[in-house]
C-alpha positions in Angstrom: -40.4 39.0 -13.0 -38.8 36.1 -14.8 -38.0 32.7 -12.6 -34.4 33.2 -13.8 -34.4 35.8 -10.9 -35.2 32.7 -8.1 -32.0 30.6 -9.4 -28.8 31.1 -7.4 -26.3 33.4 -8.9 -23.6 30.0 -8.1 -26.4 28.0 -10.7 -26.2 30.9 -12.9 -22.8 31.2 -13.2 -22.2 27.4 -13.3 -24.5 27.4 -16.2 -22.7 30.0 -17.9 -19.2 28.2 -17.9 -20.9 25.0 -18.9 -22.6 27.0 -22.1 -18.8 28.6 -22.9 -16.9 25.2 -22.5 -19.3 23.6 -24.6 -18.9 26.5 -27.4 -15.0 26.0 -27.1 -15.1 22.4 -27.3 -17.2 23.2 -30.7 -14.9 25.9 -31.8 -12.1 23.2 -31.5 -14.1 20.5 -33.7 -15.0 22.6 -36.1 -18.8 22.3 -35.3 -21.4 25.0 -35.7 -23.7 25.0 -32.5 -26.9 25.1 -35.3 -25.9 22.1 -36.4 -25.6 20.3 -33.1 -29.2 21.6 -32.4 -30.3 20.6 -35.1 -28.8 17.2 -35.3 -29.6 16.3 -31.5 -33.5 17.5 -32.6 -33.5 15.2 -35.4 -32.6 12.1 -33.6 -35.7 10.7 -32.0 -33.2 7.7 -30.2 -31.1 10.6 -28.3 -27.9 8.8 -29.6 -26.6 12.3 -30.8 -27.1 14.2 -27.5 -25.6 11.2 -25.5 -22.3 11.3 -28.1 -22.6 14.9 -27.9 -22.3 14.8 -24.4 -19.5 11.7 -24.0 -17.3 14.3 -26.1 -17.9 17.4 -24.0 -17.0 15.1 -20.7 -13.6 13.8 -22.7 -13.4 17.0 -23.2 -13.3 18.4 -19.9 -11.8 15.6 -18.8 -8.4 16.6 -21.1 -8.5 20.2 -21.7 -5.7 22.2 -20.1 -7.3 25.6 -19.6 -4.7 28.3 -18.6 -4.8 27.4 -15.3 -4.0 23.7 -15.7 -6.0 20.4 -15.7 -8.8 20.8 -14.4 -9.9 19.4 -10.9 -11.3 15.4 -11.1 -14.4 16.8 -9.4 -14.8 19.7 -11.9 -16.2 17.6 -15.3 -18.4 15.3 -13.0 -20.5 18.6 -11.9 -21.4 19.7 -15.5 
C-alpha cells in the first residue's frame, strides 16, 4: 500500500487540476515541461521556480476557461 492511498480524494484531485493548468499554461508559452525541470534543477538560487510560479499565478489569475474567470479564491489555493 502506497501513502498516496491516505491522501483525500479532494487533495488528489486538487493536485490533478493544478498539474493540468500548469501543462496548459506551458502549452500556451511554448515551453516543454523537461525544460522547466530541468531549468528549475539547475538554479541553485530558486529564482526559476519562483518566476515559474509568478507566471502560473498571472496565469490563473487571467485565463478564461470555458466556464469564465475564474473565482478570486480559486488561484490563491494552488
Amino acid at each position: 500500500m502506497s501513502l498516496s492511498a491516505f491522501v483525500l480524494t479532494n487533495t488528489q484531485k486538487a493536485r490533478t487540476t493544478a498539474i493540468s493548468a500548469f501543462k496548459r499554461m506551458l502549452e500556451l508559452e511554448d515551453v516543454i515541461l523537461e525544460f522547466v525541470q530541468a531549468s528549475i534543477l539547475m538554479d541553485a538560487s530558486d529564482k526559476r521556480l519562483t518566476a515559474t510560479m509568478d507566471r502560473l499565478g498571472y496565469y490563473l489569475a487571467t485565463n478564461e476557461g470555458k466556464n469564465g474567470k475564474l473565482a478570486r479564491n480559486t488561484a490563491s489555493s494552488y
